[in-house]
Structure formats: C-alpha cells, structure tokens
C-alpha positions in Angstrom: 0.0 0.0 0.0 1.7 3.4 -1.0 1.1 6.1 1.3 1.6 9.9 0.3 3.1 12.2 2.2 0.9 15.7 3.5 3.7 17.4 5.2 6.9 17.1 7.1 5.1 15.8 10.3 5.0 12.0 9.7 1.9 11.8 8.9 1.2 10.3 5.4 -2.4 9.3 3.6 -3.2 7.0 0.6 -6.5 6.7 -1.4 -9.0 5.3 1.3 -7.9 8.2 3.5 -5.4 6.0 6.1 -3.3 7.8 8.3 0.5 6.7 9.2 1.9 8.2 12.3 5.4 7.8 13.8 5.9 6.9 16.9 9.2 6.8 18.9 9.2 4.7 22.3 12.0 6.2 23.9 13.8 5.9 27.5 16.4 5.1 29.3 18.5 1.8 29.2 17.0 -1.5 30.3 13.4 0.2 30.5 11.6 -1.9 28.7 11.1 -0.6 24.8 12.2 -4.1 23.0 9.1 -5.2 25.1 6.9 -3.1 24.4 7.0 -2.8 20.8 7.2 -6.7 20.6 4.2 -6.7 22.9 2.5 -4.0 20.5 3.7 -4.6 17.3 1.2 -6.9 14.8 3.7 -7.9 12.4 7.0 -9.7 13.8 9.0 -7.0 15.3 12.3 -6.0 13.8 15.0 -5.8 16.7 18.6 -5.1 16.5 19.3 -6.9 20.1 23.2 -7.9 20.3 24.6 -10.0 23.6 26.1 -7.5 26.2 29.7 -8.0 26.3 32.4 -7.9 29.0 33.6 -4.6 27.5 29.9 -3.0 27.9 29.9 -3.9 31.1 32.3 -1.2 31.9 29.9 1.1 29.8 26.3 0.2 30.9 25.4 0.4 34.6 23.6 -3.3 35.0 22.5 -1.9 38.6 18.3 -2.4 38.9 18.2 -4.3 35.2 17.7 -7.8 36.7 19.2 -10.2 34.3 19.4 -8.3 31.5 21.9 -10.2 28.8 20.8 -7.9 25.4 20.9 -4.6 24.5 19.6 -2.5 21.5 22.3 -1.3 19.3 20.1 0.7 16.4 16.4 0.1 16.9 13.4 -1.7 17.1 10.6 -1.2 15.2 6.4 -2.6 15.0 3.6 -1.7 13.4 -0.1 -1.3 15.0 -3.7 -0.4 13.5 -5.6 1.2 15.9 -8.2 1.6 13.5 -8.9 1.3 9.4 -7.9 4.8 9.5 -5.1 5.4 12.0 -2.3 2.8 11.5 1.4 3.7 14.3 4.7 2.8 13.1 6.5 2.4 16.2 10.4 3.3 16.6 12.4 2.2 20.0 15.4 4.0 20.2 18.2 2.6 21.9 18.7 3.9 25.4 22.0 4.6 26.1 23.7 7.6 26.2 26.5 6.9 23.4 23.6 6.5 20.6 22.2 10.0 21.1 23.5 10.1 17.6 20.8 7.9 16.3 17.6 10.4 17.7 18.6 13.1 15.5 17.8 10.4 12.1 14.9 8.9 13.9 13.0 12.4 15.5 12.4 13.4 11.9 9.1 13.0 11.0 7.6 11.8 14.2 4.6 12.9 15.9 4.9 12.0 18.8 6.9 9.9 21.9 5.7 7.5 24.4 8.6 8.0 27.1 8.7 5.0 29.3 10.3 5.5 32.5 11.3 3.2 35.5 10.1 4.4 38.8 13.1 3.0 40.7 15.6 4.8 38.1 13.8 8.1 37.8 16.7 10.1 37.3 18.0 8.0 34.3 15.0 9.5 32.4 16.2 13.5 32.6 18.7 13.0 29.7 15.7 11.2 27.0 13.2 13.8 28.2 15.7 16.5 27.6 16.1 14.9 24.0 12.5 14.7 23.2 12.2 18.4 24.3 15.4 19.3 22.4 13.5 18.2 19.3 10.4 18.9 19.8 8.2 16.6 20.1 5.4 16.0 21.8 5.1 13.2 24.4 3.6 11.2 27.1 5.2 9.5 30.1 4.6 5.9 30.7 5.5 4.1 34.0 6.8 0.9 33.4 5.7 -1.6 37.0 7.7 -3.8 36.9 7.0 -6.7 39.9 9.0 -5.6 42.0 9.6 -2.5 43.9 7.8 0.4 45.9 5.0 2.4 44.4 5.3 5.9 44.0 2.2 7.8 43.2 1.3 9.4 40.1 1.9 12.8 42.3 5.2 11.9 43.5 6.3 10.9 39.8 5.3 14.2 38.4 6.9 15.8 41.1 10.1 14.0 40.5 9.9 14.1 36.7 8.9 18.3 37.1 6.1 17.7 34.1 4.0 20.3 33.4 0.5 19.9 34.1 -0.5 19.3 30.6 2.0 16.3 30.1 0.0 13.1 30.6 0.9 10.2 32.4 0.2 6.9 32.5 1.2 3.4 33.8 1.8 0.4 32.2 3.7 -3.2 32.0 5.5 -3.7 28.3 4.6 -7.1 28.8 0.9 -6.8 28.7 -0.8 -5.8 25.8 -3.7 -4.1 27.3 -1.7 -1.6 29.4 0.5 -1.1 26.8 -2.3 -0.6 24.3 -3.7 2.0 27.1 -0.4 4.0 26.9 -0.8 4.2 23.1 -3.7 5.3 23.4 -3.1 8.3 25.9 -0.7 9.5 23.8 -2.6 9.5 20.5 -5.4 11.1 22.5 -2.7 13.9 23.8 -1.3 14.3 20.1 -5.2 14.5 18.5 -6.3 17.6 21.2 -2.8 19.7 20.3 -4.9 19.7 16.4 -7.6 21.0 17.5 
C-alpha cells in the first residue's frame, strides 16, 4: 500500500484516507522498549538486540536491570492499526547515552513519543526527556511496573519528573498488551487535542 506524504510531520495518507503516524518509544536503558513494541507490534517485530559483552559492562550500569543479557544497538521497530484509519509505526530508540547520535535520524518526521520510564531509576529518564524536548516533540510519560519494587504515586512521579500539568501520564507493563495498548492510546489522544 503506497502512502503519500501531507507534510513534514510523519503523517502520510493514501486513497482510502489511512493515516500513518510515527511513533518513537524512547527511554532510558533497560526500561523496557524491545518489550513493548514486541508486545504491540502486529507484524513480527524488527530488533537489532546484540549480547552485552564484558567490555559493555564497563559502559552500561547493569544496577536495577535484573538479568538483563541484550541490549539495543540501532532500533526496534512494529507496526499497529488502531483503526482502518489510523495505522502507528512504532520506533524504539536505543537507550544509552553513546547512541544519542541515532535520535537526530529517527526524530524526523515523528509525531509523537511515548517515554517509558522506571520508577526506581527516575533520574536515568532526565537525559531522553531533555532529548524529546530538544526536538520537539510531543510526548507522554509511561511508568513501566515492573514486579517488583515500591510504588510511588502518580503525584510523587510528576513531582520528580517536574512535568508540566498538561503532560500526561500513565502506567503500564511492556509485557501486557492491554496496558501497553492504554499507553498508546493516551498518547494518540494527547497528540489529536494539540490539532484541535
């Protein structure tokens, strides 16, 4: 299906009137993106997951990641139809700080960011938000519970976090499909009432 592009914003129609958005799902490392677009994504995901090595060990802090043996090296990247006329293309970026690089290619053209964010590693999240402000784009936070952990209140996160008022947020588990579905939909809900 070829889709036309309207304008520089990544959103692109074809004949019957179907509307392509872009979607990063950005945060820190270990946060849970790979998940969530597998989770999301109706067509096989495409991941670029290499084995940690020894030698990224002495890059990437492992503390709080609880087994984690991969990492994302260039992106991940699912598709979802939310409905015969919205259809998301979803783009995980990969989290740590020496691919910053790779946002500048991947912001263009998107409409939007779902920011997850781990409530026990808060303060890893200040250097994507500043990215996703630096360009521009409009997102939403999305608290990742994991299992473990103490819960923090939607307050205390927004506190922590300093959103404005107008920045929604919402929690979810990458590994369920319903939450994660729920996040989505925040955001597209967020991104449709700054059109209007």
């Amino acid at each position: 299906m070829a889709f036309k592009p309207v304008s520089d914003s990544g959103v692109y129609l074809n004949e019957s009137v179907q509307t392509a958005a872009k979607i990063l799902v950005v945060g820190h490392f270990a946060v849970g993106k790979t998940t969530f677009i597998g989770t999301m994504s109706e067509i096989p995901p495409l991941r670029t997951e290499e084995v940690m090595t020894r030698a990224g060990e002495q890059i990437d802090d492992l503390k709080g990641t609880r087994g984690k043996t991969t990492t994302t090296v260039a992106m991940d990247f699912g598709r979802l139809t939310l409905s015969e006329n919205l259809v998301l293309y979803l783009f995980g970026t990969p989290g740590q700080q020496r691919f910053v690089q790779v946002w500048e290619d991947m912001s263009r053209g998107a409409l939007g960011a779902l920011v997850l964010v781990d409530p026990e590693r808060l303060q890893e999240s200040f250097p994507v938000m500043d990215l996703v402000e630096q360009y521009g784009i409009p997102y939403t936070i999305a608290v990742n519970r994991f299992d473990i952990g103490t819960h923090h209140e939607d307050r205390e996160i927004r506190e922590a976090l300093d959103l404005l008022p107008e920045t929604p947020l919402v929690s979810c588990d990458a590994r369920d499909q319903r939450s994660s579905a729920n996040a989505l939909i925040v955001l597209v809900r967020y991104l449709q009432s700054r059109l209007t």
